[in-house]
N, C-alpha and C positions, 0 to 999 in steps of 0.2 A: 133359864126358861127353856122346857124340851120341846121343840120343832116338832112341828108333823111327821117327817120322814123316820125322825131320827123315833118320835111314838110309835109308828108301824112296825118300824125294825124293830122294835123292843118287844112286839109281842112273841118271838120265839129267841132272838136273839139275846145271850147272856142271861137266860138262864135253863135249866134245868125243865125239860121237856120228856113227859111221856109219848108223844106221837100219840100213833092209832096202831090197833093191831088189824084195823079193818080197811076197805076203802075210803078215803074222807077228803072230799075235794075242802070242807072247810080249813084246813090246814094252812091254805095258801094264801100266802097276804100279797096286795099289790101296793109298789110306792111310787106317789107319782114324778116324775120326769122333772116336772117344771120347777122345784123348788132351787136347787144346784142351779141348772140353767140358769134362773134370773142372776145370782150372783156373777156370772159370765156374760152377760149380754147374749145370750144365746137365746131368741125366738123359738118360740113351738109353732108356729103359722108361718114361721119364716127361716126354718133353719139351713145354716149355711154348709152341712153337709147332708147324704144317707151313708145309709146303712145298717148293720142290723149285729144283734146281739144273737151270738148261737152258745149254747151250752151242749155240753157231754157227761152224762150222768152213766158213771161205768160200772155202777152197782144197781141197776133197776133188774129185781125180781118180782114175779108174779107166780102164780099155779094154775094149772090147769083144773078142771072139774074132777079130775080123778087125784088130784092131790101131786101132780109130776110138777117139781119147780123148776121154773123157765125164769133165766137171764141171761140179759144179755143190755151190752151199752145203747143208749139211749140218746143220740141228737135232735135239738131242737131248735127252732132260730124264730124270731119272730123283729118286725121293721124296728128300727130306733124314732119312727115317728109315731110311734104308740104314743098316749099318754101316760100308760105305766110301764115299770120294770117290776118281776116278780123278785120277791124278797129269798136269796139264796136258801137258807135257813127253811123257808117256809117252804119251797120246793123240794128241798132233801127230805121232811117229812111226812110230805105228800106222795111222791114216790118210794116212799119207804111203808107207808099204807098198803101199798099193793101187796107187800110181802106174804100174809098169809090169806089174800083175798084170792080166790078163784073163779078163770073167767077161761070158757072156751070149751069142747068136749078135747081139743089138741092143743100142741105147743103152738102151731101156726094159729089158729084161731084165738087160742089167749092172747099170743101180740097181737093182731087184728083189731081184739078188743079197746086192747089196752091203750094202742095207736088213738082210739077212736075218742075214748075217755078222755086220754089227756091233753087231744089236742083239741077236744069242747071244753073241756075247764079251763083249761090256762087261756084258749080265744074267748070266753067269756068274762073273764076274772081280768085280763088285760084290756079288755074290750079292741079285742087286734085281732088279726090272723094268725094264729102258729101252728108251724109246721112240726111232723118228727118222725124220725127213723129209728128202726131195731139195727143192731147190725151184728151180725155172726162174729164170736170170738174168735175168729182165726180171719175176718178182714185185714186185707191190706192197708196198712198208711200211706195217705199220700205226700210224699214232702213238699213242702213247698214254701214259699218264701226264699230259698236257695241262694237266690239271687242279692240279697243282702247282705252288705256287708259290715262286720261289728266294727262300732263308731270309734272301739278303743283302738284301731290298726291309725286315724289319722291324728292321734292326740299323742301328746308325751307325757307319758304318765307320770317321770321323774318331778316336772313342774307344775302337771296341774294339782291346783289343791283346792277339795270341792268343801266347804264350809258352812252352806247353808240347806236347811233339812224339812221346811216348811214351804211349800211354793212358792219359787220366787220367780215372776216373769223377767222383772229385771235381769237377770245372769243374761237372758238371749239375747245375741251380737249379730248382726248382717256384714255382710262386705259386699258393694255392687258388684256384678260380672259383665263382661262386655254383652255377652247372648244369654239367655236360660239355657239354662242349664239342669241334668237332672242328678237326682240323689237318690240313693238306693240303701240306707243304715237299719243296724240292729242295735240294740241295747238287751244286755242280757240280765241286766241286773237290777230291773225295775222294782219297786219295792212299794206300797204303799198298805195302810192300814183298815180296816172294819172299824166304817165309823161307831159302832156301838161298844165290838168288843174288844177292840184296838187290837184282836188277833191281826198278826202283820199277814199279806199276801205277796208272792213274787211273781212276777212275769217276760215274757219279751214283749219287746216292741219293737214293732217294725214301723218304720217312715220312708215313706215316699215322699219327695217332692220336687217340681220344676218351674224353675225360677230363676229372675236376674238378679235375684238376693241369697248369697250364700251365707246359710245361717252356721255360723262358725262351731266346727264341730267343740270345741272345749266348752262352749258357752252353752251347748244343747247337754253335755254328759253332766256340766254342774245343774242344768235347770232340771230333767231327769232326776237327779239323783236329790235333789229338794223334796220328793215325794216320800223320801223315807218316814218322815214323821207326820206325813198327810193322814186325815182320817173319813177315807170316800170310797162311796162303792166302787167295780172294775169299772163299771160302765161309765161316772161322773167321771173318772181321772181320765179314763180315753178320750172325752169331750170336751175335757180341762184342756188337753195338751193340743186338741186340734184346734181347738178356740185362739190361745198362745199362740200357737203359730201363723191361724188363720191372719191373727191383728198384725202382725209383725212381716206378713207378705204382701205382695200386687193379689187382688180379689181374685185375679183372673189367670193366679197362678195353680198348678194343682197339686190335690195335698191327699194323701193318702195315709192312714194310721188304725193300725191294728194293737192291740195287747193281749198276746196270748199266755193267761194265766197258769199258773201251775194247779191240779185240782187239791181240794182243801174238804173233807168230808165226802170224798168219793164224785163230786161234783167242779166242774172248772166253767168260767166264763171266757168268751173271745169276744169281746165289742169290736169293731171297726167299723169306723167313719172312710168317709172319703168325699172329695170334692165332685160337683157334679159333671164337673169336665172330664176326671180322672179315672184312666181304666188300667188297673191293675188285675189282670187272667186269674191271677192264684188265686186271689179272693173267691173267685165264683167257685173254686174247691172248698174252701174254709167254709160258704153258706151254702151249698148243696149239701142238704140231707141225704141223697143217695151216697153221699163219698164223706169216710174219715180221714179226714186233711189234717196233718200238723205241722208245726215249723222247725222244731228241735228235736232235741233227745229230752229235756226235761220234762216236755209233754208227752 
């Protein structure tokens, strides 16, 4: 029996899609938040993190009135305490609409417009606020996350042997510490699937956290790597693994987790969570619209 979520995502996902050659805010589907959540114990009145979803769409074209095509990449973020997430799929061909649509007597005025458009549709369609920026093809990246360090430097690779490939919370191990302590890891080889069209996605993740519970880095690379044969959007797995780790810490420890995907259709998602105690700088790079933040060379 097909779930809600997984009905919505089926209207453009897995199959065969004309789009629009015109503007067409109907294109966009919204799914809502709550249904994943419940299987976690995760509140929508009560959730135990913020934060917010930003995406980069590096193929947004438009025209001008005289027919001059303008592009340029496109970020947008909007809170994780929406009730919806927009459906990937449905936003690629909604911005893919604009392509022979024309708006503006100039290039600055067609973004202007276009700025205007899609951050009324999508804060309508999500019933949230979002935000979004143009940004000139020759902007700077800014790196960030730097400061993490990949989790395989404290493992040994010769004996760990990771086995299971469905979420398994079980695999995560604590060891107490005399004080908190903090943590600063990457995982570069995140993997997880579309739950409709089981195309696989890849990402990093970065975690933060500080605590008197050291969550033992072999038992985090096998829980991580459980997700290879998971099938959830970016943003449910980002909330899977903070969820995980939130049960398995002190409440009043803090947790920080990002997943920076790789883009898939010219479009990439970055969820991050974080605890409300928890302040991690780079972040306000990664969700400012004014600035293209990224973490790797993969992105």
């Amino acid at each position: 029996m097909i779930n809600i979520t997984d009905k919505l995502a089926s209207t453009h996902l897995g199959k065969k899609s004309e789009g629009s050659e015109n503007y067409n805010p109907k294109l966009l589907v919204a799914i809502p938040r709550c249904e994943n959540r419940k299987q976690y114990e995760i509140l929508d009145d009560n959730l135990p993190f913020v934060g917010y979803d930003i995406w980069h769409a590096y193929e947004f074209s438009a025209m001008s009135e005289n027919g001059i095509p303008v592009t340029r990449l496109l970020k947008l973020k909007y809170n994780c305490n929406s009730e919806f997430l927009v459906e990937s799929k449905s936003l690629k061909l909604y911005l893919n609409s604009f392509n022979m649509s024309k708006f503006g007597a100039t290039v600055n005025e067609c973004l202007e417009i276009c700025k205007n458009i899609i951050e009324n549709d999508l804060s309508e369609k999500l019933h949230t606020e979002v935000s979004t920026n143009f940004f000139e093809n020759n902007t700077q990246r800014i790196d960030i996350f730097s400061d993490f360090s990949n989790i395989m430097n404290f493992v040994d690779e010769k004996t760990l042997k990771v086995e299971k490939f469905k979420e398994a919370p079980e695999l995560l191990e604590t060891k107490e510490t005399e004080e908190k302590q903090s943590y600063y890891l990457k995982f570069d080889s995140l993997r997880s699937n579309c739950r409709v069209t089981h195309q696989p996605d890849f990402g990093d993740l970065f975690l933060y956290y500080k605590s008197s519970k050291h969550i033992l880095e072999d038992s985090l690379v096998k829980y991580l790597s459980s997700f290879r044969s998971e099938f959830h959007f970016h943003e449910e797995c980002c909330e899977m693994i903070y969820k995980r780790l939130y049960d398995i810490l002190d409440k009043d420890d803090e947790i920080f987790i990002t997943a920076l995907y790789t883009r898939r259709g010219g479009i990439d998602i970055c969820p991050a969570r974080w605890s409300k105690n928890c302040v991690i700088y780079d972040v306000y790079n990664l969700i400012d619209t004014t600035k293209f933040a990224r973490g790797s060379i993969k992105q």
